[in-house]
C-alpha positions in Angstrom: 40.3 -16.8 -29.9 39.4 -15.5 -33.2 41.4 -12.3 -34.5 38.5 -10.3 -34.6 37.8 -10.9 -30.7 41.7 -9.8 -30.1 41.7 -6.2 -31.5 38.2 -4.0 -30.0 38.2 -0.5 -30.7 40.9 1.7 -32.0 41.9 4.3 -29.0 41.4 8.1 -30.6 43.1 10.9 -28.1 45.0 13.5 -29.0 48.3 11.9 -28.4 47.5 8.4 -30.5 46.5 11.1 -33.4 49.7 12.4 -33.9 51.6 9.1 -33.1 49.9 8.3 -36.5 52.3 10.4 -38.0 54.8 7.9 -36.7 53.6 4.8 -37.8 52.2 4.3 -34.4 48.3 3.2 -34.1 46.7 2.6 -30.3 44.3 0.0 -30.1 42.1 -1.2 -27.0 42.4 -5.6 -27.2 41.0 -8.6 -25.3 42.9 -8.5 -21.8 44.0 -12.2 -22.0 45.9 -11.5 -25.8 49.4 -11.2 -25.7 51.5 -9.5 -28.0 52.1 -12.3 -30.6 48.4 -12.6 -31.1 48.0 -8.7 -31.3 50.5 -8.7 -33.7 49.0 -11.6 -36.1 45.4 -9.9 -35.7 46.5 -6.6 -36.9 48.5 -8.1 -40.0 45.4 -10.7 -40.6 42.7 -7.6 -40.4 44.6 -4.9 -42.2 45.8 -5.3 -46.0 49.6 -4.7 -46.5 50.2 -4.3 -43.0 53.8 -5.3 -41.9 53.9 -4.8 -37.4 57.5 -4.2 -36.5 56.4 -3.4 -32.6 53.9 -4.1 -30.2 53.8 -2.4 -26.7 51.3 -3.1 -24.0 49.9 -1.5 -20.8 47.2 -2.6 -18.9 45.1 0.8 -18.0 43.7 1.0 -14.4 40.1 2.2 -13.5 39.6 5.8 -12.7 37.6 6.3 -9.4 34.6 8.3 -10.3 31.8 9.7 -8.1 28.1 10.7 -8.6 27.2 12.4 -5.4 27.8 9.7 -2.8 28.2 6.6 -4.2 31.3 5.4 -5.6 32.9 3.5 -8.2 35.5 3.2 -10.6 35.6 3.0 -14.6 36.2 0.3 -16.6 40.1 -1.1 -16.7 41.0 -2.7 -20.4 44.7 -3.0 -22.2 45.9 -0.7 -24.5 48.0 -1.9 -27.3 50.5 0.3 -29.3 51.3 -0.9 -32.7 54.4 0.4 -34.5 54.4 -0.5 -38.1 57.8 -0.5 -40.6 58.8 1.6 -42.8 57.3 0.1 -46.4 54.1 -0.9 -44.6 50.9 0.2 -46.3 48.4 2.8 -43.4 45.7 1.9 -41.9 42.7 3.6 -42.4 40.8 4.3 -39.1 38.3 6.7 -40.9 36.6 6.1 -43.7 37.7 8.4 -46.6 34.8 10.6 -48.5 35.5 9.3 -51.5 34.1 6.0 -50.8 31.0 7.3 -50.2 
């Protein structure tokens, strides 16, 4: 599995904003990677990026209705990185300098 298949989409709620703060960054990842492949994606992708922490969860479908049919969303695992102390940020949104 190639690194870039591992980590999908960087999870942006409220709550994983202001874990930034802390060093912490949520991630959505490939549902078969475990957490020393999440952790040598994330140092392999990012620049300067030391993980001291990985926490996973696998998040359950909601059920959902639209008049009277059923379903449920999408399930997918979350990942919750925690980096050290002297490790550089990442950078989920482009600055507007670069541009």
């Amino acid at each position: 599995m190639e690194f870039s298949e591992v980590i999908l989409r960087p999870v942006i709620t409220e709550q994983s904003m202001l874990a930034i703060d802390e060093k912490k960054y949520t991630f959505e990842v490939a549902r078969d990677a475990n957490k020393n492949l999440i952790k040598q994606a994330v140092e392999a992708m990012f620049e300067g990026v030391e993980v001291a922490k990985v926490n996973t969860v696998n998040v359950k479908g909601k059920k959902k209705r639209m008049g009277r049919h059923e379903g449920y969303s999408r399930k997918y695992k979350k990942a919750v990185i925690t980096l050290t102390e002297n490790s550089n940020d990442i950078e989920l949104f482009a600055s507007a300098d670069e541009e």
